[in-house]
N, C-alpha and C positions, 0 to 999 in steps of 0.2 A: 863782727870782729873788726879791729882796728890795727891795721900794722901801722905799724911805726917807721918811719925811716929815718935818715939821716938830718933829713932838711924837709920829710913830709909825711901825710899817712895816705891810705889807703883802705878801704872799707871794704865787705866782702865781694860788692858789685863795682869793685874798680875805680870806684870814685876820689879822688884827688878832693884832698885838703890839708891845705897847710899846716905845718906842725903846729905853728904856734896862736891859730885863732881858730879852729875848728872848735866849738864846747860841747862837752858830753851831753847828751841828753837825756831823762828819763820819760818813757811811753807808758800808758796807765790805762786802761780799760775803766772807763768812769760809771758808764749806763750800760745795761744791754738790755731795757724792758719792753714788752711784760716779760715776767720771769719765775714763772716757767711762762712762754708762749704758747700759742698754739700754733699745731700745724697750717700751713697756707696762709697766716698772718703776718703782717712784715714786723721785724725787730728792730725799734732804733735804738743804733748803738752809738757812745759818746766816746770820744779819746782825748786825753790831755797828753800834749806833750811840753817838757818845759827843761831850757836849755839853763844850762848852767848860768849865765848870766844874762841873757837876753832873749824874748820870745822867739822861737822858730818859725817862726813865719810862710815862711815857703816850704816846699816838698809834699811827700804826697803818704798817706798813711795808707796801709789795707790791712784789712780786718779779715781774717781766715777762721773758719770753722772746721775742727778736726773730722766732719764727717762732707767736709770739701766747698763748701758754699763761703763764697768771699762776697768782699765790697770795698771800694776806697771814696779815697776825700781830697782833691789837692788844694780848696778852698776853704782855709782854717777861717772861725768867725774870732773876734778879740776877745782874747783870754784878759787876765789881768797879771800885770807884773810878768814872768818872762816864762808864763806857760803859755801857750797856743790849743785853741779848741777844734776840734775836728769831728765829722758825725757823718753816718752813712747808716745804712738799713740792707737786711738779711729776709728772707725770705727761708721757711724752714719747711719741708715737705714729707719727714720722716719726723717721727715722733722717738724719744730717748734724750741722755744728756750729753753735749759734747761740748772741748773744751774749746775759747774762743780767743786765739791770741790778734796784739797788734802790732802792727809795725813800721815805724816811720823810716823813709828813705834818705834822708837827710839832704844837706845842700853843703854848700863850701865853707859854710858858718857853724852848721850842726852836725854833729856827727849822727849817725842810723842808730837806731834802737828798739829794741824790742819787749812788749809787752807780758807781764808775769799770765800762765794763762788764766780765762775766767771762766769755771763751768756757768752753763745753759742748758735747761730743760724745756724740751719741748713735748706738750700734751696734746691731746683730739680728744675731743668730745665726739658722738654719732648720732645723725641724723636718721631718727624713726621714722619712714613712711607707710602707708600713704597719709596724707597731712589729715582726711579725714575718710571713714568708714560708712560704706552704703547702709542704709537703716534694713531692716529685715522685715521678717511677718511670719506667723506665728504661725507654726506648723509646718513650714515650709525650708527646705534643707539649707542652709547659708553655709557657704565657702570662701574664703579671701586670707590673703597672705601679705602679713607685714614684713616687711624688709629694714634692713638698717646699711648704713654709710659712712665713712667717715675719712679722708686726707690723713694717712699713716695707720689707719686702724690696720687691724689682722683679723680675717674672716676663718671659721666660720664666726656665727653672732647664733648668743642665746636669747632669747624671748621669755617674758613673765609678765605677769599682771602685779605690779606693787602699790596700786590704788584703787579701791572703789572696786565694783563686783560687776564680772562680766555677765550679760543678759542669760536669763536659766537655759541650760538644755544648751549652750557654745564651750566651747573650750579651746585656750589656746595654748599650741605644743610650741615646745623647747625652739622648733625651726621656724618658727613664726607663722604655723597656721594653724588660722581662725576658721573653725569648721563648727557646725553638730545642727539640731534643728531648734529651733526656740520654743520654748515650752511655756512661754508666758508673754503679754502682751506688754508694755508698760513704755512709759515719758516721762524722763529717757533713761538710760543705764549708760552711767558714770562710770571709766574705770583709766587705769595709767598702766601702759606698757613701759617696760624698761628692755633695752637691747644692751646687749655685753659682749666686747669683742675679745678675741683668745690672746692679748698682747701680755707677754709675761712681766712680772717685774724691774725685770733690771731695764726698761723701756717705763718706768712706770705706771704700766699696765698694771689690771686689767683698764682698758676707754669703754664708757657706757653714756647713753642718752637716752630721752623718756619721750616721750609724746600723749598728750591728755586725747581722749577720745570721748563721743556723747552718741549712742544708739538708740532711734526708738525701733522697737518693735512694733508693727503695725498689728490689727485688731484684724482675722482673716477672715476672708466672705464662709457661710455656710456652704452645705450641701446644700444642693437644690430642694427646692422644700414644695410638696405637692397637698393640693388641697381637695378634698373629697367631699359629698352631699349622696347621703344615704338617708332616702334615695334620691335622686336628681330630679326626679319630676313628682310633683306631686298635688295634689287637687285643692280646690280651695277652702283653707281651713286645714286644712290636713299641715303635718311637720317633717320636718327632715333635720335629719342630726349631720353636725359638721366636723370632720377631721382631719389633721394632716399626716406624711410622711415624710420623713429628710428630714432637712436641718441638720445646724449640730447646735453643741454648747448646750445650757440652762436656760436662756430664756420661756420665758413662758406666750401662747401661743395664745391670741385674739382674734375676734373677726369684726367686719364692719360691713355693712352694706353698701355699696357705692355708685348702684344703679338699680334702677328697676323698685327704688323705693316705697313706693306706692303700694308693690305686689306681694309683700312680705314686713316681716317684724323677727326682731333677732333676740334675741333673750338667752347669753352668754354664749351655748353654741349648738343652740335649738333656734330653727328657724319654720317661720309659720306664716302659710300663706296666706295674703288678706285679700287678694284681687288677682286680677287673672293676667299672667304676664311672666318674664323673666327676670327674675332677682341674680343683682351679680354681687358675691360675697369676695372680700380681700382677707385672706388669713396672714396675718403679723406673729413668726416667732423672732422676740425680742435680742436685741442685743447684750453680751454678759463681758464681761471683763474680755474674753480674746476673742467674739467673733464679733460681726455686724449683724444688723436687725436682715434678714429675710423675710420677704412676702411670695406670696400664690395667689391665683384668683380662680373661683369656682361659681359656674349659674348654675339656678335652680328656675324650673319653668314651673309654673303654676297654672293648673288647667281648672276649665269651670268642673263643679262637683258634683253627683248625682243629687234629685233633690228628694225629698221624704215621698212618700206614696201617694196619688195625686186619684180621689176619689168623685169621680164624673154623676151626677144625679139632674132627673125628669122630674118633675112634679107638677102635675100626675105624671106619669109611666104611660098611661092610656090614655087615648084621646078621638073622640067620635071628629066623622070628618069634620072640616072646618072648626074644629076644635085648637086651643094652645095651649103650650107644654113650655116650664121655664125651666130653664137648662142652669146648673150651679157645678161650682167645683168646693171639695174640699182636700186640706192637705198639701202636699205640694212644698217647695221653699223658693225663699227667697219675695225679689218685689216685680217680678216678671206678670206680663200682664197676662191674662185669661182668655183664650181665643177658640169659637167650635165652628166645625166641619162637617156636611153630611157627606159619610164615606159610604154607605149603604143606604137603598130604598131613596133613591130623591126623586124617585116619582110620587111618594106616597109623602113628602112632604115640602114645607118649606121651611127657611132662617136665616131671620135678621136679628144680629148680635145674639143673646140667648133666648129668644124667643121664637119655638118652632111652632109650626101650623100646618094643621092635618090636611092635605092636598089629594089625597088618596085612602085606598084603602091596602095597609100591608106594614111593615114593618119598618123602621129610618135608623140607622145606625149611625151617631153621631161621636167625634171623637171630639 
């Protein structure tokens, strides 16, 4: 406001200007962008002021926002012809619309004036954490909790999946937890959280923010997986049947021999001694879609084997003294050599290699 005097005026803040060279001035709100802002961003705001006949050059402008947050300028940049440019910036911390007046102070030249006001809206977006999600495994109970954030938001914050499918068997609640057990393995599972804060309308509420997520579920170790040889010892030539217990999933179950080669032959999961020694078998139940491959190891000892009936004959049977008697085998197995013994009567005889000689008179028992 401008009083008047007699021979001067006066302005609301007491400042002295001559009646007759003071010029009216008009204040104009020219910028206040971005618009709408956002919260925590700064706003640069622009002001023209332009005096009735001549640019205003001096004084000092501030820019007030109805919900309190100011800034001024006393360093106008050159306007053109007799308006004056002036610019300062706002920082806005609360989200909603307020209005933004301005107003210049004047000098002894121009009189004070004030700006028509200009609404300002300010917005938030919300920041979804955590920026990324620990991958899982399959079978195995997964727990974690997204949070959301944001400079003016209003808590609480709802949570939803509005992209892509969360990993089977998880589920994520309204409060932002991601719980349940995985029920399938896979690389990877895609999906987009959105977080929504409770800001009402007349704030331009509801503020919401999304965050892209990528989970794999990992492929889980079996059960311990045991492998068995029935029976575990067995003679040579003789078999033994192979099999397991544990595991889990579908795979199907193999075996290999990985020692004791020599002493054995494998023929899917019949196994058959060929030599005499320990055979060590590895059973493989395979990997399927959620678990990993499990192995076991299992020996089988292989012992020498009885041989067929082993038929000891003299010919002749009788023999006058100094008589000889040739000793034979039949029957028997294998490539073992042929060896005899007088275990009875070796006074009544003698033997070198199968050839006995009647020494005496009486009986020779030879083995």
């Amino acid at each position: 406001m401008i009083v008047h005097g007699g021979c001067c005026n006066f302005d609301d803040h007491g400042v002295y200007y001559p009646y007759d060279t003071a010029q009216y001035t008009t204040t104009t709100i020219t910028v206040d962008l971005p618009d709408p802002s956002m919260a925590g961003a700064a706003v640069a705001i622009e002001v023209s002021v332009t005096g009735a006949t001549t640019e205003p050059s001096a004084g000092m402008v501030t820019v007030a926002a109805s919900t309190g947050e100011s800034c001024s300028d006393i360093t106008p940049s050159a306007g053109s012809g007799n308006t004056a440019l002036y610019s300062c910036s706002i920082t806005f911390n609360t989200t909603g619309t307020r209005d933004l007046t301005a107003e210049y102070d004047g000098t002894a030249d121009h009189q004070p004036s004030s700006s028509a006001a200009e609404p300002h809206a300010v917005i938030t977006t919300l920041t979804v954490d955590p920026a990324t999600l620990a991958d899982g495994t399959f079978g195995t109970p997964y727990a974690t909790t997204i949070s959301a954030a944001g400079l003016g938001s209003i808590p609480p914050y709802s949570f939803a999946v509005t992209a892509g499918m969360l990993p089977p068997g998880l589920m994520l609640a309204g409060d932002g937890s991601l719980t349940g057990t995985p029920s399938a393995a896979g690389v990877p599972f895609d999906f987009t959280v959105t977080a929504t804060d409770s800001s009402g309308a007349g704030v331009g509420g509801p503020f919401s923010g999304t965050r892209a997520y990528s989970m794999i579920i990992a492929m889980a170790d079996q059960a311990p997986l045991t492998a068995t040889a029935t029976p575990s010892t067995i003679p040579f030539d003789g078999m033994s049947t192979l099999s397991t217990v544990g595991g889990s999933g579908t795979g199907a179950v193999t075996y290999v021999v990985v020692a004791g080669g020599s002493f054995c032959s494998l023929v899917g999961s019949t196994l058959t001694g060929t030599g005499v020694g320990i055979c060590t078998v590895t059973a493989t139940k395979a990997a399927d879609s959620n678990y990993n491959a499990a192995t076991a190891t299992v020996d089988v000892e292989v012992t020498p084997a009885d041989q067929a009936a082993l038929t000891a004959a003299a010919i002749p049977s009788t023999i006058p003294f100094a008589g000889m008697s040739t000793l034979s085998t039949v029957g028997g197995s294998g490539t073992g050599a042929v060896s005899y013994f007088i275990t009875a009567g070796g006074s009544f005889c003698s033997l070198v290699g199968n050839m006995l000689t009647g020494t005496g008179v009486g009986t020779c028992t030879v083995t």
